[in-house]
C-alpha positions in Angstrom: 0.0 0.0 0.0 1.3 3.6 -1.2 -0.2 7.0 -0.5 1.2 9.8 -2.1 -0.3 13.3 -1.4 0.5 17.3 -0.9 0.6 19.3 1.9 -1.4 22.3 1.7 0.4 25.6 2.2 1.1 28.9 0.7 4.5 28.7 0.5 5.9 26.2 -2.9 8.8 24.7 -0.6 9.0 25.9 2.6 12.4 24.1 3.9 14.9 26.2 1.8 12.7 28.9 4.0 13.7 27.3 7.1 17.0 26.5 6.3 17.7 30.3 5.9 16.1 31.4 9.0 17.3 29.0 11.2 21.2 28.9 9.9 22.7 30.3 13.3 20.8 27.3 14.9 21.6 24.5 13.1 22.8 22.2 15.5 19.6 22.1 16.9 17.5 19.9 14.8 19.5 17.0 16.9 18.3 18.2 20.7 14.1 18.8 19.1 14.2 14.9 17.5 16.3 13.6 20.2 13.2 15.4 22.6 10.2 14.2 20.9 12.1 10.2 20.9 12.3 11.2 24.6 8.4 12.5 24.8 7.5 9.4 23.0 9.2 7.1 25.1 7.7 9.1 28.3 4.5 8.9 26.8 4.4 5.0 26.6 5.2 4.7 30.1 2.3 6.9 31.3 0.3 4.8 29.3 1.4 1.2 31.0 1.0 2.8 34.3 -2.6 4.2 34.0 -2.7 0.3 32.5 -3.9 1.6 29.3 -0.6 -0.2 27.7 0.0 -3.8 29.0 2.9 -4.8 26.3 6.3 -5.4 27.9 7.9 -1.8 27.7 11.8 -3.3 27.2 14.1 -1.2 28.0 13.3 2.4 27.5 15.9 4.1 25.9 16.4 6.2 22.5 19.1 5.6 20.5 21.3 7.5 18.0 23.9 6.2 14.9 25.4 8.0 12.1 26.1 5.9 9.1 29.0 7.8 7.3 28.6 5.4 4.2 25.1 5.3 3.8 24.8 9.3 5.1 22.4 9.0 7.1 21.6 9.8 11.1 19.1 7.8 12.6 17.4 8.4 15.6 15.2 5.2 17.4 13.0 5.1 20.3 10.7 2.1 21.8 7.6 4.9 23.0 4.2 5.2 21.4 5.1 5.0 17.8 2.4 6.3 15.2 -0.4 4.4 12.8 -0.3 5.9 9.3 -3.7 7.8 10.3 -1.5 9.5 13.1 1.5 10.5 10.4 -0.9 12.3 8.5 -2.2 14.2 11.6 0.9 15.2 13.5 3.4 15.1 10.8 1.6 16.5 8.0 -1.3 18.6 9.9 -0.3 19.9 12.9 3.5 20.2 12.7 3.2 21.7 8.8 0.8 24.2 10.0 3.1 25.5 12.5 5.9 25.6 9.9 3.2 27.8 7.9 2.5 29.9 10.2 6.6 30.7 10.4 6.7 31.6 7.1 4.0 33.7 7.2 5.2 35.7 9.7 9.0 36.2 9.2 9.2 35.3 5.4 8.8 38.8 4.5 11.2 40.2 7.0 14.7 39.2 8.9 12.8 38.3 11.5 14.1 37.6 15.5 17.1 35.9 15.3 16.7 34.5 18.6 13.3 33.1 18.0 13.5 28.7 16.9 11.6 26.9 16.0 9.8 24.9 18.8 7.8 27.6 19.6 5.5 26.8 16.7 5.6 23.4 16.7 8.2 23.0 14.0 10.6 20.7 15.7 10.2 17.4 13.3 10.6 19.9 10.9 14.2 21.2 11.9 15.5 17.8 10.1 15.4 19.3 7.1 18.0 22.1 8.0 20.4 19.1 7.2 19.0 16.5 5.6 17.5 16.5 2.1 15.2 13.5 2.3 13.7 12.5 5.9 11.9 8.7 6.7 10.3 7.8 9.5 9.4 4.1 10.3 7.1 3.7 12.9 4.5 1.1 14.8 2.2 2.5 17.0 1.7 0.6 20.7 -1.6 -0.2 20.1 -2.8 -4.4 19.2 -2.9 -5.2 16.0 -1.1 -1.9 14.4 0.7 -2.2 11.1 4.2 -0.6 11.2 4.2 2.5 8.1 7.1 4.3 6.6 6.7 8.1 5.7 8.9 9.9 3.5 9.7 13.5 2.3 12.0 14.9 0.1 11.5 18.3 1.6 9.3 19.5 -1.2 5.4 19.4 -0.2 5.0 16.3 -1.2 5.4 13.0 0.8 4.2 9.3 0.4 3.1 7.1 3.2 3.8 3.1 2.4 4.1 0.0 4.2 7.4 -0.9 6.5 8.5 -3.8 7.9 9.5 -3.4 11.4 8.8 -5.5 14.6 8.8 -4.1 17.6 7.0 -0.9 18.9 8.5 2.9 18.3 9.7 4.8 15.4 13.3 5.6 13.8 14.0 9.2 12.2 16.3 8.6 9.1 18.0 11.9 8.1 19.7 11.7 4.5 22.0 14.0 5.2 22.1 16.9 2.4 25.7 17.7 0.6 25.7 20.7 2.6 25.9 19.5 5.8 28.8 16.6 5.8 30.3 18.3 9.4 27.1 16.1 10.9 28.3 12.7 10.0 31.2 13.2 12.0 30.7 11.6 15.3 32.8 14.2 17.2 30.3 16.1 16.1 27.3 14.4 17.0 28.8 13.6 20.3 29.1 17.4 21.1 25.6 18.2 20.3 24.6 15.2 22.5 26.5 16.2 25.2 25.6 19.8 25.2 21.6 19.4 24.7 20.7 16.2 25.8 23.0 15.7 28.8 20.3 15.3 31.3 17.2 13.9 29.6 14.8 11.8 31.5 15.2 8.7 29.2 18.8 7.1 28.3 20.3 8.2 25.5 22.8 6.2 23.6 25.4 7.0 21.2 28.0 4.8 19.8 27.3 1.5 22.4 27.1 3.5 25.5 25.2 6.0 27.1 26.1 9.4 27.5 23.3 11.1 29.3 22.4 11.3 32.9 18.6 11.0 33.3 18.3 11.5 36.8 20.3 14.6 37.7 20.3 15.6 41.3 17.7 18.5 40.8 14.9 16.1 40.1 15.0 14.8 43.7 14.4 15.8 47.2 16.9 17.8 49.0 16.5 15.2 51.7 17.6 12.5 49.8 20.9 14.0 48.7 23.9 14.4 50.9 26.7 17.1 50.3 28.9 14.8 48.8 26.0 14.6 45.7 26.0 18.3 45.7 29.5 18.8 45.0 29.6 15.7 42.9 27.4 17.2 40.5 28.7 20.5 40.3 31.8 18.7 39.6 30.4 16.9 36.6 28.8 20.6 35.5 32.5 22.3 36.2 35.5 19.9 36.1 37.6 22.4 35.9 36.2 24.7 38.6 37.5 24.9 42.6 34.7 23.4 44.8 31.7 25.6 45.7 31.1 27.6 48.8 27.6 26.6 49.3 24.2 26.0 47.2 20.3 26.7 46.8 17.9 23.6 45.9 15.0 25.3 44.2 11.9 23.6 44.0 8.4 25.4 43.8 5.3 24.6 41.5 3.1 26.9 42.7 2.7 29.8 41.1 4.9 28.8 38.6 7.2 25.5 38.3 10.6 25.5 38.8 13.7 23.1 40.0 17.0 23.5 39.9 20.1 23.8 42.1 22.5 27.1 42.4 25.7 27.3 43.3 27.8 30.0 44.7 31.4 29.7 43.2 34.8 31.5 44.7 34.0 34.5 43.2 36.8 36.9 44.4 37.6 40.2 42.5 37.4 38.6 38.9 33.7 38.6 38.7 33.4 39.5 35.6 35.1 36.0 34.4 32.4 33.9 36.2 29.1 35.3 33.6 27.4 32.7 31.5 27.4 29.6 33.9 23.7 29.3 34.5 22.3 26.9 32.6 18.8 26.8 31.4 16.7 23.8 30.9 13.3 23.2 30.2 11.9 19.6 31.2 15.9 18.5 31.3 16.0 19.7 27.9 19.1 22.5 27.7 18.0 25.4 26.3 20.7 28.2 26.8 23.2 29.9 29.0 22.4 32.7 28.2 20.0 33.5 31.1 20.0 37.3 31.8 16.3 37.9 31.2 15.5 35.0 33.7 17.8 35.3 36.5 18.7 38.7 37.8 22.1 39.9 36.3 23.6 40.1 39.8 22.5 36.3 40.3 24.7 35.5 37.0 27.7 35.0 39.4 26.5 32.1 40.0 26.8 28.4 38.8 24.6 26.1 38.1 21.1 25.2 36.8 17.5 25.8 36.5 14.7 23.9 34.8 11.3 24.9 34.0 8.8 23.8 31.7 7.0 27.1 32.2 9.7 28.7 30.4 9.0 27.4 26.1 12.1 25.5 24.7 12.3 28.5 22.4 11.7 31.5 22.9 13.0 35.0 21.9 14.4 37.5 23.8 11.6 39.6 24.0 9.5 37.4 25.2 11.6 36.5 28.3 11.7 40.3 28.9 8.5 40.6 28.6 6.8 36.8 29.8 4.6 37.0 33.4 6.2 33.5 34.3 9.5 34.5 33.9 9.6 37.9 35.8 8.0 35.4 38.9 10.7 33.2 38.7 13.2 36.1 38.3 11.4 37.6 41.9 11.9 34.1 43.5 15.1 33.5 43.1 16.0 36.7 44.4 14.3 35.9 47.3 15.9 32.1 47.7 19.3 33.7 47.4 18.7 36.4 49.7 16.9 33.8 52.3 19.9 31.3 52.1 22.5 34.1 52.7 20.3 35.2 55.7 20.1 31.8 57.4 23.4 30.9 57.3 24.7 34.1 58.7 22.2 33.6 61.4 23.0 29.7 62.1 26.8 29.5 61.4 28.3 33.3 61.3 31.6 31.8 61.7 31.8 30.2 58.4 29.4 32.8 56.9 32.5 35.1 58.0 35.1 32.7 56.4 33.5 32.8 53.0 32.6 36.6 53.1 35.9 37.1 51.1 34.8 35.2 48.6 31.2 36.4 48.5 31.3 39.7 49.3 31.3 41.0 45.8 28.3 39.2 44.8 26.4 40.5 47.9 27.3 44.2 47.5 27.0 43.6 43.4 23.3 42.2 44.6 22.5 45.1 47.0 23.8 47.5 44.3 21.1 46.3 41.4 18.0 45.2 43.4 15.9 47.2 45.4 14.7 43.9 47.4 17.8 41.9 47.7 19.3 45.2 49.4 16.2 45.2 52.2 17.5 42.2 53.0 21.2 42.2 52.4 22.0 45.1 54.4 21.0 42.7 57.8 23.7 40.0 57.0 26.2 42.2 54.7 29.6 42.5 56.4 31.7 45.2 56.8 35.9 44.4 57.7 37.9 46.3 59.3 41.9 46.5 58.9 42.1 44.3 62.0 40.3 41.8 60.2 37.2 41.6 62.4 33.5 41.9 60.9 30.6 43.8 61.7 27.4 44.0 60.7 26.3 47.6 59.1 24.2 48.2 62.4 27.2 46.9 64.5 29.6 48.7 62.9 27.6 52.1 63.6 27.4 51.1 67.9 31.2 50.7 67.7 32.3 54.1 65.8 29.3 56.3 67.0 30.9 57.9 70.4 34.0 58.1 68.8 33.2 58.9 65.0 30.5 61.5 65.1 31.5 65.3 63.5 30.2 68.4 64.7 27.6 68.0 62.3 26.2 65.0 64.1 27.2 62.5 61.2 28.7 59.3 61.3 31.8 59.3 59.9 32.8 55.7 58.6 36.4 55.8 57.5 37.8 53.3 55.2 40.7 52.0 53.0 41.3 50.9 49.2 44.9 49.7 50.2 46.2 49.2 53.1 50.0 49.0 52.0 49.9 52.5 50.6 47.6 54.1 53.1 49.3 52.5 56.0 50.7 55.9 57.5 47.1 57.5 57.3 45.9 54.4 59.1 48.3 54.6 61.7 47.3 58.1 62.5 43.5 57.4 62.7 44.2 54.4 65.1 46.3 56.5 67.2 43.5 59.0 67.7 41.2 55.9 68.4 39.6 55.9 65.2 38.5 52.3 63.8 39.1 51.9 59.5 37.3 49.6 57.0 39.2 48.3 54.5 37.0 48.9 50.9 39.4 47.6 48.4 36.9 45.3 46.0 36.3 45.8 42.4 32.9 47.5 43.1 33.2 49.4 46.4 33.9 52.2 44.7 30.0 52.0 44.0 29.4 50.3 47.5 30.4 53.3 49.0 28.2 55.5 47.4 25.5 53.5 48.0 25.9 53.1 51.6 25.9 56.7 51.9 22.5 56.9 50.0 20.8 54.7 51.6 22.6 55.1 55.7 20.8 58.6 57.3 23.5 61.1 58.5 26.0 58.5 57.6 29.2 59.8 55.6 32.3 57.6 54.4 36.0 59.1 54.0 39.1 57.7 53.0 41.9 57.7 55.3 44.0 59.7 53.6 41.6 62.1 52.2 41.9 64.6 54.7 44.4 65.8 58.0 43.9 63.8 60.9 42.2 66.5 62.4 39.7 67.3 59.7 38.5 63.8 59.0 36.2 63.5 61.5 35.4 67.6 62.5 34.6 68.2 66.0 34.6 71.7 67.9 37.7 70.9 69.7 40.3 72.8 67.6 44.1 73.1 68.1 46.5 75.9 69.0 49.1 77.0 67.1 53.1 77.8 68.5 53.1 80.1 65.1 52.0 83.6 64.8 49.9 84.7 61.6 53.4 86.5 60.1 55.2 82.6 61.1 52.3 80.9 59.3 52.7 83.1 55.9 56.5 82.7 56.2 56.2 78.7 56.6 53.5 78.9 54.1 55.6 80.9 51.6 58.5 78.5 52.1 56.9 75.4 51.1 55.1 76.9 47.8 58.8 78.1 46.7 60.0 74.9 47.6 57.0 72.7 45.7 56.5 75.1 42.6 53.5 73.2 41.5 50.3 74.6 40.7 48.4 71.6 41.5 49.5 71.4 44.9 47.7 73.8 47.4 49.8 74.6 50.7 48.1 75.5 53.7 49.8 75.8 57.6 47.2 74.4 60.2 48.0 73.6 64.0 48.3 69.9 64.2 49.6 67.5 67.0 53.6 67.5 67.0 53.2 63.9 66.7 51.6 64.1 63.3 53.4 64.1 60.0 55.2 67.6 59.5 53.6 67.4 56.3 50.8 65.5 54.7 49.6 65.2 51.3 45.5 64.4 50.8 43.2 64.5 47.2 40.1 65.5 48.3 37.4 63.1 48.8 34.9 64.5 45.7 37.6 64.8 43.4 39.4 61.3 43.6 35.5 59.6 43.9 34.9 61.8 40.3 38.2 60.4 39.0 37.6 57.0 39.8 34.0 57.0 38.7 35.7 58.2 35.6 37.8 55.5 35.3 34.9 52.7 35.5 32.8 55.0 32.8 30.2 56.3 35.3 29.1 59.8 36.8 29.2 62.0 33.7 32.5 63.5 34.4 34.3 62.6 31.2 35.9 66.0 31.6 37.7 64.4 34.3 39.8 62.2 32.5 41.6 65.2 31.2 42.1 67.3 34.2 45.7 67.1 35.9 45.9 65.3 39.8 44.8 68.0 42.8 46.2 67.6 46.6 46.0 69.3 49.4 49.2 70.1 50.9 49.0 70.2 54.7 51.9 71.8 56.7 52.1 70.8 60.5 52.7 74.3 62.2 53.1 72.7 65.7 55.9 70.0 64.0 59.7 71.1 65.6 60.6 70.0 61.3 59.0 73.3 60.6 60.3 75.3 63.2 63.8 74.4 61.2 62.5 75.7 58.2 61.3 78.4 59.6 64.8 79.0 60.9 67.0 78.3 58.3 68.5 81.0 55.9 68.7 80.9 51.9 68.9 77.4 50.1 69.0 75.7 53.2 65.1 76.5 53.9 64.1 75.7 50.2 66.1 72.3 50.9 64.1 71.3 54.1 60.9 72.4 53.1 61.7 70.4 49.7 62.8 67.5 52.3 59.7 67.6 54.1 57.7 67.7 51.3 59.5 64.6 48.9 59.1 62.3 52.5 55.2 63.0 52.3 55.5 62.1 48.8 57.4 58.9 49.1 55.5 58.0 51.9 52.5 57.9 49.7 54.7 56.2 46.9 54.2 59.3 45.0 57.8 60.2 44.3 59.2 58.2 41.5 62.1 58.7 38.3 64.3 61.6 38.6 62.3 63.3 41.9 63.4 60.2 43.9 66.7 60.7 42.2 67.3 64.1 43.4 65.8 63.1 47.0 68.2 60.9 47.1 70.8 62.7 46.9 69.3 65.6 48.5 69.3 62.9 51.4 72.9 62.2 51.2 74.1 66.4 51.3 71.7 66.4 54.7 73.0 64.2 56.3 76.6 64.9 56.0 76.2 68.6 56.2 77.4 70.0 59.3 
């Protein structure tokens, strides 16, 4: 028995159509036949458990083989198999009138390059991107069905004739077109395998063994999985990757369904390395990792995966912007991140503290971008001080407020980017009993800021942005062993010495145990210049304007009452002196300066 008919559609030959549409996908037509073997397969087991099937069901598994002579890729599965009535209404119906309705829309345009084909029920269809003719043998499951063979030479014709086959299931037979010879390579069969179908529910075999693992840890309970599963299987996602800090099992299916299990990687100050490890899967299907539009972009630090069949195998971007479903599952995962951080710091702050190094980027990058995840951050976020102790933000305001608060009744958090460079400022506030933070992360810069913002009558300060004195402005203020004329002379001495426009000299009363002279850049102008750097704040004009400081002379320092004292080039020397040690001090004095201070040293030293 032969049948031979048309399908009826607008469009003369609508796979050349396809073919151009869906070039940058092409790889794909191996996950959507490999998933509908798997559907079938799935299908057939529902059916002998509902005891609507009461065949043997074997074992369950779909197969696929490349045939380099004969050019062909077949794909087999033992599920539900088709009568020839059934062909006619899911092959040439139902899936041909989605592949119309694809046409129709983007035939006329470039169309979404994002958008595939699944989303219009095209998947059989996605054989032709490779193959030239397509069979399918098949015997349905039910008694007494007679196995058919259906074949298409990707015009819009097909015939329907008789088959031979024995047991129960259907096999795809892809004639592979001249075009496409890279897919009778195993290598490269093997990769697609591995990278869509690594975690379908049914075995999948390739080449005598199989490659897939249908029961991946985020299918099950969290109560039936130890920690040693966890990391297991974040080992088989990351060989190559350090083991992870901690994780999140997701599972909900109300309003929305979801599984999946997040990690949180060693993150450190190379964030920006660690993007595009979320993978997304949809029934254990892979779908992409590119995930921005369903996990928050601060959430991207993270590893590891999340499945939902709410989420259609594919889909274009704008609809993931724009899709109810997704923006849920976007809020709830912010919430389960934010929820996991929380109770650890409240059960085990200890080892919450131990891995704040390597999380602390991903909190403050969190807190930064989302308006909710900050509501709840800002309880368990952690600031460090140079001693290497932690405090809460709350905490950290009891311990500084009696000591820290200006005239202007603000809190005055001080802080470090690098505690090497800044150590002599550092010393100075810990003398006066002043505690430090050390900031130095790729994104406190904007952490700062923020903190700021959002902290009432709360200011930050670097340590060496100001005097001692003038970092955290109280009433008390100090006298000075100079008169006004002493003050203009010093003054006067130091700008002769300096001769540099960038670098205003004032004389202010200071303890004689403080520096004799100290070199600051303003807190506004070095935030403008870093916010510069990083492309932010508007201030391009910054990037062209020379470095600023403050220079501070110590009028109470007995250094400065030998300048004061000393006659001709011998003042211009000392107050030079004075001012290269504040320089080097800050490692500021480099190339020929430090050359000349130097020697300058040398002629000091020996002079009598």
């Amino acid at each position: 028995m032969e049948e031979r008919g048309n399908i009826s559609i607008h469009t003369e030959n609508i796979f050349p159509i396809i073919k151009k549409f869906l070039y940058s996908d092409h790889e794909i037509f191996l996950r959507e036949l490999v998933s509908n073997a798997v559907d079938a397969t799935q299908k057939v087991k529902r059916l002998a458990a509902v005891g609507e099937y009461k065949g043997d069901l074997g074992e369950l598994k779909v197969k696929v083989a490349v045939n380099k002579d004969d050019r062909t890729i077949t794909i087999s599965d033992n599920g539900i198999g088709m009568t020839a009535e059934e062909i006619k209404k899911y092959i040439n119906q139902i899936a041909f009138s989605g592949a119309s309705e694809f046409v129709e829309r983007f035939k006329d345009s470039d169309g979404d390059k994002d958008q595939i084909i699944g989303q219009f029920g095209l998947g059989f269809y996605s054989a032709f991107m490779v193959a030239d003719r397509v069979d399918i043998v098949t015997k349905s499951y039910q008694e007494g069905a007679e196995p058919a063979r259906w074949t298409c030479d990707g015009s819009t014709e097909f015939a329907i004739t008789d088959a031979q086959k024995e047991d129960r299931g259907s096999d795809v037979i892809l004639h592979v077109a001249p075009d496409s010879d890279e897919f009778l390579e195993t290598a490269r069969i093997r990769t697609i395998l591995d990278k869509y179908c690594k975690f379908l529910p049914v075995p999948i075999e390739f080449e005598g063994e199989v490659i897939n693992n249908p029961n991946p840890i985020w299918t099950k309970q969290p109560a039936d999985l130890t920690d040693e599963d966890y990391k297991n299987f974040y080992k088989e996602l990351y060989p190559f990757s350090e083991p992870p800090l901690f994780w999140i099992h997701l599972n909900v299916d109300y309003p929305f369904n979801l599984t999946g299990i997040l990690y949180f990687p060693k993150i450190k100050n190379d964030f920006e390395l660690q993007r595009n490890k979320i993978q997304l899967y949809s029934r254990q299907v892979f779908i992409t990792d590119e995930v921005k539009d369903v996990v928050p972009e601060f959430l991207m630090l993270l590893h590891g995966i999340i499945d939902s069949p709410d989420i259609p195998l594919n889909v274009s971007r704008s609809f993931l912007q724009a899709d109810s479903s997704v923006k849920k599952i976007n809020t709830y995962i912010t919430k389960k991140v934010a929820d996991k951080l929380n109770d650890i710091f409240k059960k085990d702050r200890e080892t919450f503290e131990k891995t704040w190094d390597d999380i602390n980027v991903f909190v403050k990058y969190g807190m930064l971008s989302d308006d909710k995840f900050y509501e709840k951050a800002k309880d368990f976020v952690l600031l460090q001080n140079t001693e290497g102790k932690y405090y809460t933000i709350e905490e950290y305001k009891a311990l500084v407020q009696a000591n820290q608060t200006n005239k202007s009744e603000q809190l005055v958090f001080l802080y470090t980017t690098d505690a090497d460079k800044q150590h002599a400022f550092i010393e100075a506030a810990q003398n006066r009993g002043y505690d430090v933070l050390k900031l130095d992360s790729v994104i406190d810069s904007h952490f700062i800021g923020m903190l700021e913002q959002k902290l009432e009558k709360t200011t930050l300060k670097r340590v060496d942005s100001e005097t001692i004195d003038k970092l955290v402005e109280r009433d008390e203020a100090k006298e000075s062993v100079l008169n006004d004329k002493e003050k203009e002379d010093l003054k006067a001495a130091y700008e002769q010495a300096i001769n540099n426009q960038h670098m205003h000299v004032e004389v202010a009363p200071m303890s004689p145990d403080d520096a004799p002279v100290v070199i600051t850049m303003p807190e506004f102008m070095r935030r403008m210049k870093d916010m510069n750097k990083s492309g932010g704040g508007g201030m391009m004009f910054m990037g062209d304007m020379p470095d600023t400081y403050n220079v501070t002379i110590n009028a109470n320092h007995p250094l400065n009452q030998r300048v004061l004292s000393a006659e001709g080039d011998d003042k211009s020397a000392v107050a030079r002196q004075a001012f290269d040690l504040a320089l080097l001090s800050q490692n500021m004095l480099s190339g020929a300066a430090l050359t000349t201070f130097v020697k300058r040293s040398f002629e000091l030293m020996t002079k009598e």
